[in-house]
N, CA, C and O atoms as a printed pandas DataFrame, in Angstrom:
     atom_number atom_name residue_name chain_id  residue_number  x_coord  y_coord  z_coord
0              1         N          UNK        A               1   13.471    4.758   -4.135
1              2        CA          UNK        A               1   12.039    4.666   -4.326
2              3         C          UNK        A               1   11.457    3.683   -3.316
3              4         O          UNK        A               1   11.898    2.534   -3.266
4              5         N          UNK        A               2   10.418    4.124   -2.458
5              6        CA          UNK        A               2    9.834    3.275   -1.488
6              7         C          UNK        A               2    8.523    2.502   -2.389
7              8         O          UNK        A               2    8.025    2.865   -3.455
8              9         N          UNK        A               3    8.175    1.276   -1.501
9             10        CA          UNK        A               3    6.633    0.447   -2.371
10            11         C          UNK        A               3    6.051    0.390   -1.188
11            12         O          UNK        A               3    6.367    0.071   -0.041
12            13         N          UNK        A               4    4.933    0.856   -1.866
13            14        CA          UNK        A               4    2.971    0.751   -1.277
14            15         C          UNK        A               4    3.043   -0.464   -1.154
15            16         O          UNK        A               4    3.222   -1.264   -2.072
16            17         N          UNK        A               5    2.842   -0.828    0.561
17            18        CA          UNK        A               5    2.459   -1.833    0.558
18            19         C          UNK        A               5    1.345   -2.411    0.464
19            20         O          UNK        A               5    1.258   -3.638    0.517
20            21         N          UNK        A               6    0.140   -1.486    0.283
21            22        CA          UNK        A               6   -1.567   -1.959   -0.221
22            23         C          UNK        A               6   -1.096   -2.232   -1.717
23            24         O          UNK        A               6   -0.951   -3.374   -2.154
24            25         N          UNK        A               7   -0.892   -1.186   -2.393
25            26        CA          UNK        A               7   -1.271   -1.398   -3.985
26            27         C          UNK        A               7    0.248   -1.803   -4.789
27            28         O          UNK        A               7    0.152   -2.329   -5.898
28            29         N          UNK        A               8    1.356   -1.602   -4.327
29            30        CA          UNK        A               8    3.013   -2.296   -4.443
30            31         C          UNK        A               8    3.108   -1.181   -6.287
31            32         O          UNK        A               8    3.504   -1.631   -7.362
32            33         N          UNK        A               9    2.639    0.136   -6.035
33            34        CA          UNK        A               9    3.719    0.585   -6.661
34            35         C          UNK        A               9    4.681    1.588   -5.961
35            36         O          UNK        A               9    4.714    2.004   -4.802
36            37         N          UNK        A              10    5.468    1.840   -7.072
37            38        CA          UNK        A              10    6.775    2.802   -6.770
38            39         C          UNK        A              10    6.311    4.197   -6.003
39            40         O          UNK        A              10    5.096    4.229   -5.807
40            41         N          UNK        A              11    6.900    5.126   -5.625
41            42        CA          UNK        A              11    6.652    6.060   -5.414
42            43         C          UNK        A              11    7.925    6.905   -4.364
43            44         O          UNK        A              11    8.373    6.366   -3.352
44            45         N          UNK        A              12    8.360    8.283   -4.842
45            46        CA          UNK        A              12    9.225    9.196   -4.008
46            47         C          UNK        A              12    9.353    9.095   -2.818
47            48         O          UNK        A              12    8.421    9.177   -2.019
48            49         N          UNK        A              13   10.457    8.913   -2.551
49            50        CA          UNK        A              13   10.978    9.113   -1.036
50            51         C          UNK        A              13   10.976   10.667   -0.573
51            52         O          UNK        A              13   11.677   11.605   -0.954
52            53         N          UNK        A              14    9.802   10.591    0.508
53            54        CA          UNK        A              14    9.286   12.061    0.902
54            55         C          UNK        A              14    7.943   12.607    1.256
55            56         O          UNK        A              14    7.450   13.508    1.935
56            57         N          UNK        A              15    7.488   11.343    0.240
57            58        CA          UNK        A              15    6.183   11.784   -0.206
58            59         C          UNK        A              15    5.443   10.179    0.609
59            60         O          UNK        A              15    5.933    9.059    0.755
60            61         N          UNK        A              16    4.155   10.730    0.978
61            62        CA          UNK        A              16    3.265    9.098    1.243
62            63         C          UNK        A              16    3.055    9.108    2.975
63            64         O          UNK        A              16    3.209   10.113    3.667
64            65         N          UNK        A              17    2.806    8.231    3.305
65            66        CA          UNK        A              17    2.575    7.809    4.828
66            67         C          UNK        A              17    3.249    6.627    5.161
67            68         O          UNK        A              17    3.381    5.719    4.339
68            69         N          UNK        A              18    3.651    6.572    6.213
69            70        CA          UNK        A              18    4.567    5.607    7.070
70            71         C          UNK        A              18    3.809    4.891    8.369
71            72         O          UNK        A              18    3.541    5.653    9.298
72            73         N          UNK        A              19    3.564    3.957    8.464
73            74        CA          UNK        A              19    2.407    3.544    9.798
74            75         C          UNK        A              19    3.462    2.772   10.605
75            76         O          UNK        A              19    3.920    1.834    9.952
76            77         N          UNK        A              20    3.907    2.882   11.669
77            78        CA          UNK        A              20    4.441    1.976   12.578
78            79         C          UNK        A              20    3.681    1.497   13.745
79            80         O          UNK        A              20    3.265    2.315   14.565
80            81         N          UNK        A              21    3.453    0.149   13.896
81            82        CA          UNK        A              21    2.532   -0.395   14.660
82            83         C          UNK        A              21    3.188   -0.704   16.212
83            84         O          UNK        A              21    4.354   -1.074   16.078
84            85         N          UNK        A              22    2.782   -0.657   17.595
85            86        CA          UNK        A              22    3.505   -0.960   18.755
86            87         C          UNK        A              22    4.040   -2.474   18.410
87            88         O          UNK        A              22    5.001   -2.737   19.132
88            89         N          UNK        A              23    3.790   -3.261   17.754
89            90        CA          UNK        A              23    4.174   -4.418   17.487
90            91         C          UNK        A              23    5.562   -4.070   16.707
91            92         O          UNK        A              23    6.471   -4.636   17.314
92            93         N          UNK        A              24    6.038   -3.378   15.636
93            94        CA          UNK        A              24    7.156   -2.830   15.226
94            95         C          UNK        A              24    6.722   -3.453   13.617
95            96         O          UNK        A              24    7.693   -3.568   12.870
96            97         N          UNK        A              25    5.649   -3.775   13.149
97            98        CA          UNK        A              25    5.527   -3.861   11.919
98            99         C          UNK        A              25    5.509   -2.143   11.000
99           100         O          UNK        A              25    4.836   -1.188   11.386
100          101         N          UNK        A              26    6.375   -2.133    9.825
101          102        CA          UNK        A              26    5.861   -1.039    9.065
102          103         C          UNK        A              26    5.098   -1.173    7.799
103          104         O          UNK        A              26    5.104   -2.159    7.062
104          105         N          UNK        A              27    4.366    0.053    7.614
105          106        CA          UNK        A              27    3.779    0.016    6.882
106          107         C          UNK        A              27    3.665    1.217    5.936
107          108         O          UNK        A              27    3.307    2.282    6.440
108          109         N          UNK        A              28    4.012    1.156    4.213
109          110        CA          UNK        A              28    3.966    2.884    3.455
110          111         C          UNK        A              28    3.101    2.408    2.736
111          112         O          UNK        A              28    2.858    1.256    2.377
112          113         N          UNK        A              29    2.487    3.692    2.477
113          114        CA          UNK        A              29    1.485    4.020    1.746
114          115         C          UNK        A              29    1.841    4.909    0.943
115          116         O          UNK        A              29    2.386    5.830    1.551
116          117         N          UNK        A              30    1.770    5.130   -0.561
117          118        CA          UNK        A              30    1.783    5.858   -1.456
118          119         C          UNK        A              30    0.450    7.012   -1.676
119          120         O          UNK        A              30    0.703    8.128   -2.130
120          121         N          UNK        A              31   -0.829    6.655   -1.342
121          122        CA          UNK        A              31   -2.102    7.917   -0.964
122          123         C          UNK        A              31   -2.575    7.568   -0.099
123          124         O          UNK        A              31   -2.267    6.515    0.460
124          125         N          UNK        A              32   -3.536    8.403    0.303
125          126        CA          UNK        A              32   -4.437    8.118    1.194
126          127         C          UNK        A              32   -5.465    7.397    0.981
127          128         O          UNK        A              32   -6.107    6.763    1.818
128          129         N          UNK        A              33   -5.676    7.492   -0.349
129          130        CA          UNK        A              33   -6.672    5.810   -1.187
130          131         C          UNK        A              33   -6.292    4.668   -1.031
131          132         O          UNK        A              33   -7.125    3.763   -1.093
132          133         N          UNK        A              34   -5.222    4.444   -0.838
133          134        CA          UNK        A              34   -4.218    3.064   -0.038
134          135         C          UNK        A              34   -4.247    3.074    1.100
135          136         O          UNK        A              34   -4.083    1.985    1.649
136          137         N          UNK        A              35   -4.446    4.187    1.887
137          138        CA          UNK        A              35   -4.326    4.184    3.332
138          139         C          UNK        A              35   -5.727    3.492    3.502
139          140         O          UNK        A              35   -5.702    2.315    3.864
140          141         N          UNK        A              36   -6.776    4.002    3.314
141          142        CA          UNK        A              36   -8.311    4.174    3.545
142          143         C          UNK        A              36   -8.656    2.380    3.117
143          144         O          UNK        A              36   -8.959    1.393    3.787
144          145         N          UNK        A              37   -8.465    2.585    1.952
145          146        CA          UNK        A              37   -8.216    0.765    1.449
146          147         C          UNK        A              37   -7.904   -0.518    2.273
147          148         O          UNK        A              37   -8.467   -1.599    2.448
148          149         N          UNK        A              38   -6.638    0.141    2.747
149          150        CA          UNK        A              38   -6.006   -1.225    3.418
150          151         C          UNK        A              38   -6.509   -1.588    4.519
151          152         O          UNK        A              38   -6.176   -2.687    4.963
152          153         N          UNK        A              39   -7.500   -0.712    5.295
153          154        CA          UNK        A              39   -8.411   -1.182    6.340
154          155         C          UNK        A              39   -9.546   -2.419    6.215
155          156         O          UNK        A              39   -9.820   -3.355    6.966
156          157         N          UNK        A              40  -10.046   -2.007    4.988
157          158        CA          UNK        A              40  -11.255   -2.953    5.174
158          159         C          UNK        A              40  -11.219   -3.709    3.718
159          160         O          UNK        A              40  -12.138   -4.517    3.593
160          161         N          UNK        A              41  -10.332   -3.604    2.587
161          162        CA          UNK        A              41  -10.446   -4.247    1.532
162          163         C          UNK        A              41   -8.717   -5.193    1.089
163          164         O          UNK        A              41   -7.640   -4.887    1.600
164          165         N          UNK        A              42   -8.910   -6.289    0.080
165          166        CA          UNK        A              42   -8.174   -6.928    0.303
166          167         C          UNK        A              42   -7.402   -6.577   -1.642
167          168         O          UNK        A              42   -7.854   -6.695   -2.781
168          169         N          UNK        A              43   -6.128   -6.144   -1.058
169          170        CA          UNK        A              43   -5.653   -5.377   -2.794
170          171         C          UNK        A              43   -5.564   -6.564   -4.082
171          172         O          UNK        A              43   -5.550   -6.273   -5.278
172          173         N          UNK        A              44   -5.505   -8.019   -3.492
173          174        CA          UNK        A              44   -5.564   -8.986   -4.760
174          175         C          UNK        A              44   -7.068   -8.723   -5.255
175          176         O          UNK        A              44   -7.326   -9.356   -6.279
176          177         N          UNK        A              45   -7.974   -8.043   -4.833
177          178        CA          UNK        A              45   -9.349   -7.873   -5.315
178          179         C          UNK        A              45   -9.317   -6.534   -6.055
179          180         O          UNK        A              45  -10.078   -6.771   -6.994
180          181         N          UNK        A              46   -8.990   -5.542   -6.174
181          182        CA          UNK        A              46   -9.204   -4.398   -6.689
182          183         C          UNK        A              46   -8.004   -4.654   -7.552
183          184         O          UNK        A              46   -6.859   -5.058   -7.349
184          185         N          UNK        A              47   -9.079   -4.056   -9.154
185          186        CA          UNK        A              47   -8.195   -3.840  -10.593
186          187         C          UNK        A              47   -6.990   -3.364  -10.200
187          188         O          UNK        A              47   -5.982   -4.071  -10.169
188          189         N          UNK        A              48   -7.025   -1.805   -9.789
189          190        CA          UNK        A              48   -6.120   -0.912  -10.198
190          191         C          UNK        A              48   -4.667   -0.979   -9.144
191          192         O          UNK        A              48   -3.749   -0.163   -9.225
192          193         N          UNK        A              49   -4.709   -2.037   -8.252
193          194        CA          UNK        A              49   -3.230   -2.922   -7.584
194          195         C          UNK        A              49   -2.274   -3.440   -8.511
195          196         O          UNK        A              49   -2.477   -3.917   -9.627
196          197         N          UNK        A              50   -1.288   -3.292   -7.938
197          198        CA          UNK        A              50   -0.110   -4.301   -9.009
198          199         C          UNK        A              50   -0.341   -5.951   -8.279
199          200         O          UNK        A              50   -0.007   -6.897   -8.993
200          201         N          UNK        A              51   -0.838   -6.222   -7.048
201          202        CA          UNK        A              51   -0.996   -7.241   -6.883
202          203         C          UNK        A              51   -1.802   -7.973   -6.992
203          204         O          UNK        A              51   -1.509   -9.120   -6.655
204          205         N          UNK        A              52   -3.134   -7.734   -7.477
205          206        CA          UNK        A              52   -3.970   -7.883   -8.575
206          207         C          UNK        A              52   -3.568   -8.408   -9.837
207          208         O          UNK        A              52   -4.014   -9.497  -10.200
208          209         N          UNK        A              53   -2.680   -7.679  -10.631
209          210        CA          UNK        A              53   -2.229   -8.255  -11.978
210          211         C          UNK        A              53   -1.549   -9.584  -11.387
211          212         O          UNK        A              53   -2.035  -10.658  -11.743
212          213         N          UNK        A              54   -0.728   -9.582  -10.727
213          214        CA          UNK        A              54    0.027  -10.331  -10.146
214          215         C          UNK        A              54   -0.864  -12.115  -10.185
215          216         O          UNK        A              54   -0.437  -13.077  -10.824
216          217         N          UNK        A              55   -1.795  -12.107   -9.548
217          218        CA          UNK        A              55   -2.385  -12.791   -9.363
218          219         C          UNK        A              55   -3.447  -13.548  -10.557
219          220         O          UNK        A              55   -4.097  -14.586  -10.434
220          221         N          UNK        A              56   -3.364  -12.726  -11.595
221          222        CA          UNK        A              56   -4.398  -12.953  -12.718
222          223         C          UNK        A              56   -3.084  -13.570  -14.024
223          224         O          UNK        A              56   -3.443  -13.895  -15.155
């Protein structure tokens, strides 16, 4: 099982998006609502993150 690194849940190996940066950082995404997200918003702020709970 791979983890979203915007919202850090679980999710199938197979399934999701993979971002590799020329710098060699990676990055998975479990939707494209995580994808779209992780641009301009910060996941300890939005409810529905596990890193959110995390933090509260």
């Amino acid at each position: 099982m791979a983890v979203c690194t915007f919202c850090g849940n679980k999710y199938p190996v197979g399934t999701g998006v993979t971002f590799i940066t020329k710098q060699g950082v990676v990055s998975h995404y479990c939707s494209h609502k995580c994808e779209v997200n992780s641009k301009t918003r910060n996941p300890l702020h939005l409810r529905w993150t596990k890193k959110y709970a995390k933090r509260t």
